[in-house]
DSSP file (Angstrom, degrees, kcal/mol; ACC not computed):
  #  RESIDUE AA STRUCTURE BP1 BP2  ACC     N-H-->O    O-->H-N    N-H-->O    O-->H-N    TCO  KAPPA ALPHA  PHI   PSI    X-CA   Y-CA   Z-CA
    1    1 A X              0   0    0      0, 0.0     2,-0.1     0, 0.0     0, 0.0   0.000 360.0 360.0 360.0 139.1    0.0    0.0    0.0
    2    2 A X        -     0   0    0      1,-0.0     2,-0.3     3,-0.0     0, 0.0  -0.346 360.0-127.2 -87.5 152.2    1.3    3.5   -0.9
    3    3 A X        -     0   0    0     -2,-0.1     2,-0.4    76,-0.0    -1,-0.0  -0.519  22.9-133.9-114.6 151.0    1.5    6.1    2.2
    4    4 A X        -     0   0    0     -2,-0.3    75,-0.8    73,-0.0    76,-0.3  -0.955  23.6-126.2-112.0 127.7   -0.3    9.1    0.9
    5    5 A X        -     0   0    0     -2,-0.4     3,-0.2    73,-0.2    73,-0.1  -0.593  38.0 -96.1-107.4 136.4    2.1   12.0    2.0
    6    6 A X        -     0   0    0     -2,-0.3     2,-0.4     1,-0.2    72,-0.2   0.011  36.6 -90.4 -56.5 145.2    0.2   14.6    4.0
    7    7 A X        -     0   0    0     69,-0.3     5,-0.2     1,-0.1    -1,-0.2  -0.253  51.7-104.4 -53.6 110.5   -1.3   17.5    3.0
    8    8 A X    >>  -     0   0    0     -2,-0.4     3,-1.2    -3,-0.2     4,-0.7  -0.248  24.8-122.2 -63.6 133.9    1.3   20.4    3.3
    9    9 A X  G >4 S+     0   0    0      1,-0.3     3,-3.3     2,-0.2    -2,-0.0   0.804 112.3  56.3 -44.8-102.6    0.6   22.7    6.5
   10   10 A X  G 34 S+     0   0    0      1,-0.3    -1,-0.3     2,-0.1    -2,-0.1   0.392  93.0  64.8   4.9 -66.7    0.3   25.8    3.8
   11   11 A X  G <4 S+     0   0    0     -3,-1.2     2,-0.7     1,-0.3    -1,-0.3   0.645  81.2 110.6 -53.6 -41.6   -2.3   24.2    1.8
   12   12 A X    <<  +     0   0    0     -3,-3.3    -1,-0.3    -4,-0.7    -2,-0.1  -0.583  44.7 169.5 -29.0  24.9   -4.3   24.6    4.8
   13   13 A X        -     0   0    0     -2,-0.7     2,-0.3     1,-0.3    95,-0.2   0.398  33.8-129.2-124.3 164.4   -6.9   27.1    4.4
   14   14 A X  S    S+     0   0    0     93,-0.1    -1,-0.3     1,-0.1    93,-0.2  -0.757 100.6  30.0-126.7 144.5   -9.9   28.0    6.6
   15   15 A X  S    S+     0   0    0     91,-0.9    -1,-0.1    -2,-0.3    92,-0.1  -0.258  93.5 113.2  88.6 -49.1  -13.0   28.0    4.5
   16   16 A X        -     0   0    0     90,-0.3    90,-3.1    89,-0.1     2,-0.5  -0.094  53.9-135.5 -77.0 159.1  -11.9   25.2    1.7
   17   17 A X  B     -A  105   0A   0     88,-0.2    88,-0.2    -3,-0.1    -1,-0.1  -0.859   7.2-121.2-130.3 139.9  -13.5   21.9    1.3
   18   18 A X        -     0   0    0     86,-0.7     2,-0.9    -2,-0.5    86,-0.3  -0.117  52.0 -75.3 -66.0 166.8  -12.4   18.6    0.8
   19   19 A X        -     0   0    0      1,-0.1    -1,-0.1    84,-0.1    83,-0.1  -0.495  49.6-109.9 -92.9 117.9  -13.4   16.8   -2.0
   20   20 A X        -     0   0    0     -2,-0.9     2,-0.2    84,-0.1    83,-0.1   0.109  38.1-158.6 -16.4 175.2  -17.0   15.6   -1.9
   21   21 A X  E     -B  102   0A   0     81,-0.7    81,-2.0    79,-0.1     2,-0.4  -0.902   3.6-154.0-157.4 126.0  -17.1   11.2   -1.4
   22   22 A X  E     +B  101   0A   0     -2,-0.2     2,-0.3    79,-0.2    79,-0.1  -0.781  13.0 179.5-116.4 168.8  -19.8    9.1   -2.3
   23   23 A X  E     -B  100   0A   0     77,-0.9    77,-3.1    -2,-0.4     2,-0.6  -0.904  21.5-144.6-166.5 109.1  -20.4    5.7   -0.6
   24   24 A X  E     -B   99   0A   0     -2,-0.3     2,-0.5    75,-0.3    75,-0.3  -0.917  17.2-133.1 -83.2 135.3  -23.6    3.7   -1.9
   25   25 A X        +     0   0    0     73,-2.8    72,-1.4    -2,-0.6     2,-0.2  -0.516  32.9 179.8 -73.8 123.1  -25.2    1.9    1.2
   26   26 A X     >  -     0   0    0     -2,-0.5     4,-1.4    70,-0.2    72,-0.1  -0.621  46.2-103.5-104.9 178.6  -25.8   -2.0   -0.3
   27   27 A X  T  4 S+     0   0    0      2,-0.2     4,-0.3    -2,-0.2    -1,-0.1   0.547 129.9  59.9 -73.7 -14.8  -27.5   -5.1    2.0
   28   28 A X  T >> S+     0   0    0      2,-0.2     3,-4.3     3,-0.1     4,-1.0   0.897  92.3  55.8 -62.6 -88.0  -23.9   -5.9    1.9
   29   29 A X  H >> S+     0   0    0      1,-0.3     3,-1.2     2,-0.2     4,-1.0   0.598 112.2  46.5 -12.3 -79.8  -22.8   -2.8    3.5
   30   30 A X  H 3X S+     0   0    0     -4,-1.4     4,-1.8     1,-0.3    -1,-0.3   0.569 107.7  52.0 -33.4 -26.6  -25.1   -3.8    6.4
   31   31 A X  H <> S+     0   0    0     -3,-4.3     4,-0.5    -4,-0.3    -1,-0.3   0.838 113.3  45.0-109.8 -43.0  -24.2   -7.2    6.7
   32   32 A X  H <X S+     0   0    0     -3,-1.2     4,-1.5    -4,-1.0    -1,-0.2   0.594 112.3  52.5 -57.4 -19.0  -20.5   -6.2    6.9
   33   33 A X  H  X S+     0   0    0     -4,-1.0     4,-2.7    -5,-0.4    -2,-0.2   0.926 115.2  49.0 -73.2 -68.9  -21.5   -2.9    9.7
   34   34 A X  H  < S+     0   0    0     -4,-1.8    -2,-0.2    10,-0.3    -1,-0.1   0.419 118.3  31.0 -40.5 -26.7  -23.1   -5.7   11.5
   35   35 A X  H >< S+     0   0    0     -4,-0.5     3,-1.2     3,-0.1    -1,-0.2   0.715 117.1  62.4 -85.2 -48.0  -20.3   -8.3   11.6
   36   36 A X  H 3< S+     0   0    0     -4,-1.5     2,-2.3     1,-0.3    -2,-0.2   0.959 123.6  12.2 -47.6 -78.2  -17.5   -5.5   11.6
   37   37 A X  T 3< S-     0   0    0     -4,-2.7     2,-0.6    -5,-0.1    -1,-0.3  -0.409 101.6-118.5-130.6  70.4  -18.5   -4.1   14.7
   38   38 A X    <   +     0   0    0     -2,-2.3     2,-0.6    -3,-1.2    -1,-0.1   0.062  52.8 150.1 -28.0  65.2  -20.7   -6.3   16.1
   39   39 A X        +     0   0    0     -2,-0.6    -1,-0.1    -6,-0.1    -2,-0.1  -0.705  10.1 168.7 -52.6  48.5  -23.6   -4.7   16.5
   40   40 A X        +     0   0    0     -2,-0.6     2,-1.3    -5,-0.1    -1,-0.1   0.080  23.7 137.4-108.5  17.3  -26.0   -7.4   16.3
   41   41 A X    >   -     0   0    0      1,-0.1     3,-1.3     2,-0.1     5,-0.2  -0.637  63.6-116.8 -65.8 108.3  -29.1   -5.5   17.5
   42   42 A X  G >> S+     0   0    0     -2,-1.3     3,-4.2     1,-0.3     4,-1.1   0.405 103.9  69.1 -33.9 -54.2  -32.1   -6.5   15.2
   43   43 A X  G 34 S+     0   0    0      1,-0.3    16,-1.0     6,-0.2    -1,-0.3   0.424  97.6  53.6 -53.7   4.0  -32.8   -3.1   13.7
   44   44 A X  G <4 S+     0   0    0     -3,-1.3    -1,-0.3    14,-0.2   -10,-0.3   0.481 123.1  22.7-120.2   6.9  -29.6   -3.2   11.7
   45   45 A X  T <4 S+     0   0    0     -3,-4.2     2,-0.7    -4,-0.1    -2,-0.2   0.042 110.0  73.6-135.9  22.1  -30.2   -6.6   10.1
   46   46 A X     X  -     0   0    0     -4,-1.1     4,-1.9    -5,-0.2     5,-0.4  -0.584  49.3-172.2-127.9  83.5  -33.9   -7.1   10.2
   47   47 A X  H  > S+     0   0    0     -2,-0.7     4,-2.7     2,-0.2     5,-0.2   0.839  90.1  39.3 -39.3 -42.9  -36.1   -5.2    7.9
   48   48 A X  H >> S+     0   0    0      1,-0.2     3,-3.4     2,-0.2     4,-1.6   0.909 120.4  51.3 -66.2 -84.4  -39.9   -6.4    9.4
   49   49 A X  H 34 S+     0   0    0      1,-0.3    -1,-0.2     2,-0.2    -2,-0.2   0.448 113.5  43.9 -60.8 -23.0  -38.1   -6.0   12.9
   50   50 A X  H ><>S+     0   0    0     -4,-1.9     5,-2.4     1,-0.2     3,-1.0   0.812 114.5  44.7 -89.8 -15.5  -36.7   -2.3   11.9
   51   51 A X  H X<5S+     0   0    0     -3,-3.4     3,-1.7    -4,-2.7    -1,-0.2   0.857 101.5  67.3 -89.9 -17.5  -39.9   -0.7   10.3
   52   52 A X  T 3<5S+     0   0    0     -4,-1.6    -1,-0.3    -5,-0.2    -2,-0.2   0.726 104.9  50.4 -57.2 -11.5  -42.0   -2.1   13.2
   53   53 A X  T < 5S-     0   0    0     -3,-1.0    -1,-0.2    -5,-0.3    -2,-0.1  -0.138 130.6 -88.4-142.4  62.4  -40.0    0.4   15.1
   54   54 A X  T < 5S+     0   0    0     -3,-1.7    -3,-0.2     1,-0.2    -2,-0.1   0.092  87.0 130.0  92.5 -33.9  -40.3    3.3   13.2
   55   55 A X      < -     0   0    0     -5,-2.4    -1,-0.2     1,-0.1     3,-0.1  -0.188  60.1-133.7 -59.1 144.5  -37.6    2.7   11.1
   56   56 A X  S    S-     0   0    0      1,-0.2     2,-0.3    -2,-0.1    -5,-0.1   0.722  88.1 -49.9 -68.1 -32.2  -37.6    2.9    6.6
   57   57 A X  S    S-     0   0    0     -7,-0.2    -1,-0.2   -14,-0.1     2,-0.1  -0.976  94.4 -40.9 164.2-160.1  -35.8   -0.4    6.7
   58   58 A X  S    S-     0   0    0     -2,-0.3    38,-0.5    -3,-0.1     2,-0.3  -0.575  75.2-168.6 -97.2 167.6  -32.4   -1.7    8.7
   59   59 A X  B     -G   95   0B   0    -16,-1.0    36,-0.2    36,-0.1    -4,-0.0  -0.978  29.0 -59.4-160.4 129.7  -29.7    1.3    8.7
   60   60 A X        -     0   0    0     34,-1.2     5,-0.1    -2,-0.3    34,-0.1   0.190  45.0-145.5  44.5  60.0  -26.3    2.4    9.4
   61   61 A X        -     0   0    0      1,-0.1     4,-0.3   -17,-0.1    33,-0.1   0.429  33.5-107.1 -56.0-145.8  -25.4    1.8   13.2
   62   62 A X  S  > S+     0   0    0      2,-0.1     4,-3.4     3,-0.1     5,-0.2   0.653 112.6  65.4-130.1 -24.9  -22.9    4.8   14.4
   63   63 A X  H  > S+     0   0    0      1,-0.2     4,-2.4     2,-0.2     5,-0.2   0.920 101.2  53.4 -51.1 -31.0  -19.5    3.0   14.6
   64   64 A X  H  > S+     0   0    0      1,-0.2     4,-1.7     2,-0.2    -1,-0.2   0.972 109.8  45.2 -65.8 -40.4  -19.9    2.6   10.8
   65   65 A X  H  > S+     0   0    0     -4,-0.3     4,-1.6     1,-0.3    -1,-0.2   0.925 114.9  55.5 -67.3 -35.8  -20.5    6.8   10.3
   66   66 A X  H  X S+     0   0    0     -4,-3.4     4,-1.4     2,-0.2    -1,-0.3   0.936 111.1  39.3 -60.1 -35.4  -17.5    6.9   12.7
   67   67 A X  H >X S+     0   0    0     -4,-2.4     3,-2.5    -5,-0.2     4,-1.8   0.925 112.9  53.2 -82.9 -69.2  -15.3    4.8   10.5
   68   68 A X  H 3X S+     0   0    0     -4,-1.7     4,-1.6     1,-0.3     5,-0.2   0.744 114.8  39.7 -11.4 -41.3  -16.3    6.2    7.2
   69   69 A X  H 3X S+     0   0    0     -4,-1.6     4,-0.9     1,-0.2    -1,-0.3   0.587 109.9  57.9-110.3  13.6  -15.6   10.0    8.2
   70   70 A X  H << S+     0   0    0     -3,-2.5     4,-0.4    -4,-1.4    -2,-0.2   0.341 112.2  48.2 -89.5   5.3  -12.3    8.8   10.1
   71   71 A X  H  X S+     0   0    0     -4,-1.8     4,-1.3    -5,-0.2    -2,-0.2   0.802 111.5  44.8 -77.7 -43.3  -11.7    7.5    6.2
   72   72 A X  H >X S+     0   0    0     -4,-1.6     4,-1.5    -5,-0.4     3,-0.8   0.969 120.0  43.0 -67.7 -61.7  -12.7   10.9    4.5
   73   73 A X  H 3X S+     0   0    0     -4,-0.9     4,-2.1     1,-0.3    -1,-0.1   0.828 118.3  39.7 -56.3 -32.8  -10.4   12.9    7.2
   74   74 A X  H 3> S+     0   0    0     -4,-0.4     4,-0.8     2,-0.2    -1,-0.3   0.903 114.1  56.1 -89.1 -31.0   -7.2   10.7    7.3
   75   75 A X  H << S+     0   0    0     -4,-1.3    -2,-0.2    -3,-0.8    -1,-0.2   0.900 117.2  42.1 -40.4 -47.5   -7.6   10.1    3.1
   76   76 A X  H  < S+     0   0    0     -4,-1.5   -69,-0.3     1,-0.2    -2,-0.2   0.973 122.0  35.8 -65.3 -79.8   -7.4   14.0    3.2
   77   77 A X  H  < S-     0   0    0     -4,-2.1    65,-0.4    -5,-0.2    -2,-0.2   0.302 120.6 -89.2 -67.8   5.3   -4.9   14.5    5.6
   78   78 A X    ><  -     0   0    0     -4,-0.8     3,-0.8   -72,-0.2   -73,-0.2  -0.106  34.9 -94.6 106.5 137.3   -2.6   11.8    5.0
   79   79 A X  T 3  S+     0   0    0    -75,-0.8   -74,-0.1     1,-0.3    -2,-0.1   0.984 124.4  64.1 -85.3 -60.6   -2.6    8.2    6.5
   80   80 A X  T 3  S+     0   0    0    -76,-0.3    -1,-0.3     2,-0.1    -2,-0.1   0.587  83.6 108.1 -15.0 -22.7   -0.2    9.5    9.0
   81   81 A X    <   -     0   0    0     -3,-0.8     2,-0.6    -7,-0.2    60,-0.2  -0.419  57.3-153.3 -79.5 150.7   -2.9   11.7   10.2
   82   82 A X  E     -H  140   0C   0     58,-1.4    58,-1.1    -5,-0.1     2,-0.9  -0.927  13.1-131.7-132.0 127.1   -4.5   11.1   13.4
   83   83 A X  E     +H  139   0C   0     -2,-0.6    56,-0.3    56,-0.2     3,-0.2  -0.511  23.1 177.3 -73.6 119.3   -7.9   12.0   14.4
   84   84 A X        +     0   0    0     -2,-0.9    55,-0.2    54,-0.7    -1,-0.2   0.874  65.9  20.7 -88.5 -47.7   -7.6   13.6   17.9
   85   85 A X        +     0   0    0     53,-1.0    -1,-0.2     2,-0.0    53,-0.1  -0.700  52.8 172.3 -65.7  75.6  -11.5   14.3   18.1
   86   86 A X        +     0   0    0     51,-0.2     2,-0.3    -3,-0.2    51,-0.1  -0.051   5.6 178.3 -55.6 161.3  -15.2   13.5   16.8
   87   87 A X        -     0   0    0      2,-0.0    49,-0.7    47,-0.0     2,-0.3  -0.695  21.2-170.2-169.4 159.9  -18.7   14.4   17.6
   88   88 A X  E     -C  135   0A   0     -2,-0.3     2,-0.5    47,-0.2    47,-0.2  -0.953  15.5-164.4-163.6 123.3  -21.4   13.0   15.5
   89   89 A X  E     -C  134   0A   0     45,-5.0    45,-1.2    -2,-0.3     2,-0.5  -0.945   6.5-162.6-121.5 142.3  -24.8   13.4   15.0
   90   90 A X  E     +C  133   0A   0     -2,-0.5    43,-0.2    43,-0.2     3,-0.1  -0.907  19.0 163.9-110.1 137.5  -27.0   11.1   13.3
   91   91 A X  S    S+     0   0    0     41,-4.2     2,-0.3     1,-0.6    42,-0.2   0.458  72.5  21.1-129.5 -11.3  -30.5   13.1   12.3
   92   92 A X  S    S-     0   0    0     40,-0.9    -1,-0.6    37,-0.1    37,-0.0  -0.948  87.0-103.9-160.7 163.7  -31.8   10.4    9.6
   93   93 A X        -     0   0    0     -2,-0.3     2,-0.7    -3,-0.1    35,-0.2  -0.191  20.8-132.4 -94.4 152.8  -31.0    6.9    8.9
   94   94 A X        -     0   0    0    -33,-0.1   -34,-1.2    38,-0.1     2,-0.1  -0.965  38.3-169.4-122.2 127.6  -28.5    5.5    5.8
   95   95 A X  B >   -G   59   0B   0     -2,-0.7     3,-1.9    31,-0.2     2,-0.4  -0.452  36.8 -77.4 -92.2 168.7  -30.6    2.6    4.1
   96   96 A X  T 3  S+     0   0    0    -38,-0.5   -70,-0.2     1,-0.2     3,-0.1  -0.567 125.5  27.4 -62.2 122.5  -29.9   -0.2    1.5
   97   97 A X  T 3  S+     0   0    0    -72,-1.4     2,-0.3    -2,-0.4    -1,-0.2   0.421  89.8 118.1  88.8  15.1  -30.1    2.1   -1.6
   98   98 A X    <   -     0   0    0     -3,-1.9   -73,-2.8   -73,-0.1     2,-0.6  -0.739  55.1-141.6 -78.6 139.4  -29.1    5.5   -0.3
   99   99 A X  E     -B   24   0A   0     -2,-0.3     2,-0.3   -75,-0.3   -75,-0.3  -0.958  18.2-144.3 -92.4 126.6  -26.0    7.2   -1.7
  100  100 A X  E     -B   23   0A   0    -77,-3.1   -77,-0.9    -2,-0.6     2,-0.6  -0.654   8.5-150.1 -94.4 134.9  -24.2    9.0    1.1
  101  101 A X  E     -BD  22 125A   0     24,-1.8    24,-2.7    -2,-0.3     2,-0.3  -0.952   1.7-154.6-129.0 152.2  -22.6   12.1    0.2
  102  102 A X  E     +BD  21 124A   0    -81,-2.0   -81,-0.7    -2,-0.6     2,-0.3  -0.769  20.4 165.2-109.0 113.5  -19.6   13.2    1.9
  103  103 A X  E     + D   0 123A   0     20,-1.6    20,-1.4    -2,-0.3     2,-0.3  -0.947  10.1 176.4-156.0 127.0  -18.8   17.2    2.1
  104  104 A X  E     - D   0 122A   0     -2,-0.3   -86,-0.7   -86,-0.3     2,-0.4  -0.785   5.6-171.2-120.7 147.0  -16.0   18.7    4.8
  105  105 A X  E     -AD  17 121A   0     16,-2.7     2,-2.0    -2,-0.3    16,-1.2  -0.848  23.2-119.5-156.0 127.6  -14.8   22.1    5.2
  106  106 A X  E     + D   0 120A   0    -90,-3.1   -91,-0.9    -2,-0.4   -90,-0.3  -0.348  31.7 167.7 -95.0 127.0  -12.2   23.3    7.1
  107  107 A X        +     0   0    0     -2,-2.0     2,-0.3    12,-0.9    -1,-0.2  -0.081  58.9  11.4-117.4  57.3  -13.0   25.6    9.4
  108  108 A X        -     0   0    0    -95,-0.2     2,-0.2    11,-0.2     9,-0.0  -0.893  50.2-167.3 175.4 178.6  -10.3   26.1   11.5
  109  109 A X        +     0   0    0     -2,-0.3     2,-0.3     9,-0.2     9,-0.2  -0.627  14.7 169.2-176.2 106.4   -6.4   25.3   11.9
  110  110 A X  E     -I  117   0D   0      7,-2.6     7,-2.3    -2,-0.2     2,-0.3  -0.784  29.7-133.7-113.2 170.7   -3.7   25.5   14.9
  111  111 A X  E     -I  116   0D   0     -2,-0.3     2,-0.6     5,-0.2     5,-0.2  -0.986  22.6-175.2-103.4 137.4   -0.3   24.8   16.3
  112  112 A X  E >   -I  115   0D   0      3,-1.2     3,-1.9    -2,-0.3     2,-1.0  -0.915  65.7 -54.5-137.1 118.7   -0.1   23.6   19.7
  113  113 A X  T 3  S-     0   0    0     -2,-0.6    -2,-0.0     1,-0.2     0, 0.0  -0.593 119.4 -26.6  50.9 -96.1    2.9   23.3   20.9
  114  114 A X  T 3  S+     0   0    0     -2,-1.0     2,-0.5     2,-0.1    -1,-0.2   0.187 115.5 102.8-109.7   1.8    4.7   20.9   18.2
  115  115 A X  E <   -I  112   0D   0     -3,-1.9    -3,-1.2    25,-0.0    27,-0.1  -0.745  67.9-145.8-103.5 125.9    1.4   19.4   17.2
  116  116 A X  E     -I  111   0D   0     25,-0.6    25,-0.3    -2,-0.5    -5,-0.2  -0.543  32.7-153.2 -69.2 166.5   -0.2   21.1   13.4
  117  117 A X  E     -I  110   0D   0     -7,-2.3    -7,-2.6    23,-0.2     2,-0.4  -0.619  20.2-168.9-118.6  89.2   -3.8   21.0   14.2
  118  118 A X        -     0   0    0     21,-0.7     2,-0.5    -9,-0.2    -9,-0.2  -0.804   7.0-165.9-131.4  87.8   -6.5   20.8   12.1
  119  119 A X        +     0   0    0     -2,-0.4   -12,-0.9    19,-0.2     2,-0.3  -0.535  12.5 178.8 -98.7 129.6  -10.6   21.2   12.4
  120  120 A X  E     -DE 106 137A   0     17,-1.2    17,-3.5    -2,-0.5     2,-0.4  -0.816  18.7-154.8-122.0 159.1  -13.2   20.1    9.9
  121  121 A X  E     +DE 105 136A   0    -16,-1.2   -16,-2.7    -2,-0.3     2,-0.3  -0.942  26.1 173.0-110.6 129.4  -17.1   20.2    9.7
  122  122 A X  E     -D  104   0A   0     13,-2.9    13,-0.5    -2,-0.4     2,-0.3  -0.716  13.7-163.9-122.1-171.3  -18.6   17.6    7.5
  123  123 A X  E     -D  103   0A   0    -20,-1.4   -20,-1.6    -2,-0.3     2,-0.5  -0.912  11.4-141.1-156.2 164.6  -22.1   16.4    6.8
  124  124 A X  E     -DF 102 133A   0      9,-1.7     9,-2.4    -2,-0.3     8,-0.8  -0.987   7.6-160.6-145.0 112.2  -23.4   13.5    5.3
  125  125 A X  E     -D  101   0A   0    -24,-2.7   -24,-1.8    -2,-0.5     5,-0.2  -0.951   8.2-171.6-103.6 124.3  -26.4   13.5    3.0
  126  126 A X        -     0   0    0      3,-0.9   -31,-0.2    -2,-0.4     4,-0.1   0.001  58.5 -96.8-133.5   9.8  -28.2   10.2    2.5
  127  127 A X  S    S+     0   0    0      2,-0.3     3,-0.1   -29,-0.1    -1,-0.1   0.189 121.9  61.6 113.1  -8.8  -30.7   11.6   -0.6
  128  128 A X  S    S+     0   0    0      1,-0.3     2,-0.3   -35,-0.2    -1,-0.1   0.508 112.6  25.8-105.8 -24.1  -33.7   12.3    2.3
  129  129 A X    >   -     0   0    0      1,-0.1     3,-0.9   -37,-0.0    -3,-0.9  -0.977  58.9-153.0-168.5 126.3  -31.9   14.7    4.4
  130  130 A X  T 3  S+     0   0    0     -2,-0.3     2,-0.3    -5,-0.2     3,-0.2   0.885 106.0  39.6 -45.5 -63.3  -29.1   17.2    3.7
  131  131 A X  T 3  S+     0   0    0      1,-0.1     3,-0.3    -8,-0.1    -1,-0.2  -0.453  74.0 143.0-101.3  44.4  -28.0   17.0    7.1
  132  132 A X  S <  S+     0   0    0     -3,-0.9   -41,-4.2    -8,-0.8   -40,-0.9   0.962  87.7   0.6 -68.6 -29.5  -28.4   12.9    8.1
  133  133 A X  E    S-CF  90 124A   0     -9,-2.4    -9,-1.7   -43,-0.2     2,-0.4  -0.935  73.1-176.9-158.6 147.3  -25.7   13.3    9.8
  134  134 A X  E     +C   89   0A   0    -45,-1.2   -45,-5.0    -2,-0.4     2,-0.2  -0.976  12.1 167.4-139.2 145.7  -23.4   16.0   10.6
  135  135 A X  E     -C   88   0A   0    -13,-0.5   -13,-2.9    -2,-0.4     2,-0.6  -0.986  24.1-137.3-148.8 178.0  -19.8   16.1   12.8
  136  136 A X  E     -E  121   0A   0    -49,-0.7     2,-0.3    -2,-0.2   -15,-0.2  -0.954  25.6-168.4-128.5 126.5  -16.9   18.0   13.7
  137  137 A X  E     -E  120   0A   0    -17,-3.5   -17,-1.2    -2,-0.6     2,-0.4  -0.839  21.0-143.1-117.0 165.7  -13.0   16.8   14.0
  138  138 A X        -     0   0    0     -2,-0.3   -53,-1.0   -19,-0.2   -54,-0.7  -0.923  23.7-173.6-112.7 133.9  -10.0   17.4   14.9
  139  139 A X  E     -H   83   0C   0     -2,-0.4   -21,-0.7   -56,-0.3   -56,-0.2  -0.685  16.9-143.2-135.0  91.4   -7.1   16.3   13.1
  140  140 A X  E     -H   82   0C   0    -58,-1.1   -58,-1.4    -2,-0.3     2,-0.7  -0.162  12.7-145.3 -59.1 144.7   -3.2   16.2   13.4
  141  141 A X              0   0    0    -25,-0.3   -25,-0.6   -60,-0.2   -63,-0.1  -0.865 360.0 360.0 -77.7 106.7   -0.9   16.7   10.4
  142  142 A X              0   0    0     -2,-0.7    -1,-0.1   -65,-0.4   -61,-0.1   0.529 360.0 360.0-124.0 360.0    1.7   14.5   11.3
């Protein structure tokens, strides 16, 4: 595997956005969220069992949204980059046959002490809702 050499500190601009990412959600996807990170609660492999509770169909647990935008950020930033922070809100569900799109901006950037620092806002839109899920990170340049 090739190292993707980090984004030079310069480059670094408050305001600019990363380059969109799309992710279609499959019944694979699911069946892999669900094994990965074993999550075995019905609503995420059980259709009947998830729309009986409210649900569109089985969806997206939140370790998956975590690994997915620690994918976008460190892709961005370099594999060397290390995420230092998350928050994550999930406001609508990602189903078998959503496309998620992936759109970051950075809105902020320090040094502390020796460490570059780097904070982005993403959101995640799942084709129902603009805002299915939105977070903010922190990222070192390393």
């Amino acid at each position: 595997m090739t190292v993707r050499p980090r984004i030079p500190w310069d480059e670094v601009v408050v305001g600019n956005k990363l380059e969109p990412f799309t992710f279609d959600v499959t019944y694979s996807t699911l069946a892999k969220d669900v094994v990965g990170t074993r999550d075995l609660y019905r609503i995420h492999h059980d259709p009947p069992f998830a729309q009986e509770n409210g649900a569109p169909n089985i969806f997206l647990n939140t370790m998956w949204y975590q690994g997915l935008i620690g994918r976008v950020v460190t892709e961005w930033g370099g594999y060397e980059s290390f995420l230092r922070k998350m928050s994550i809100k999930i406001n609508s569900h990602g189903c078998p046959g959503d496309t998620l799109r992936v759109g970051a901006t950075v809105v902020g950037r320090e040094r502390v002490e020796d460490r570059l620092l780097v904070a982005l806002d993403l959101t995640i839109d799942n084709g129902r809702r603009a805002d299915a899920v939105v977070s903010s990170v922190k990222v070192e340049l390393v």
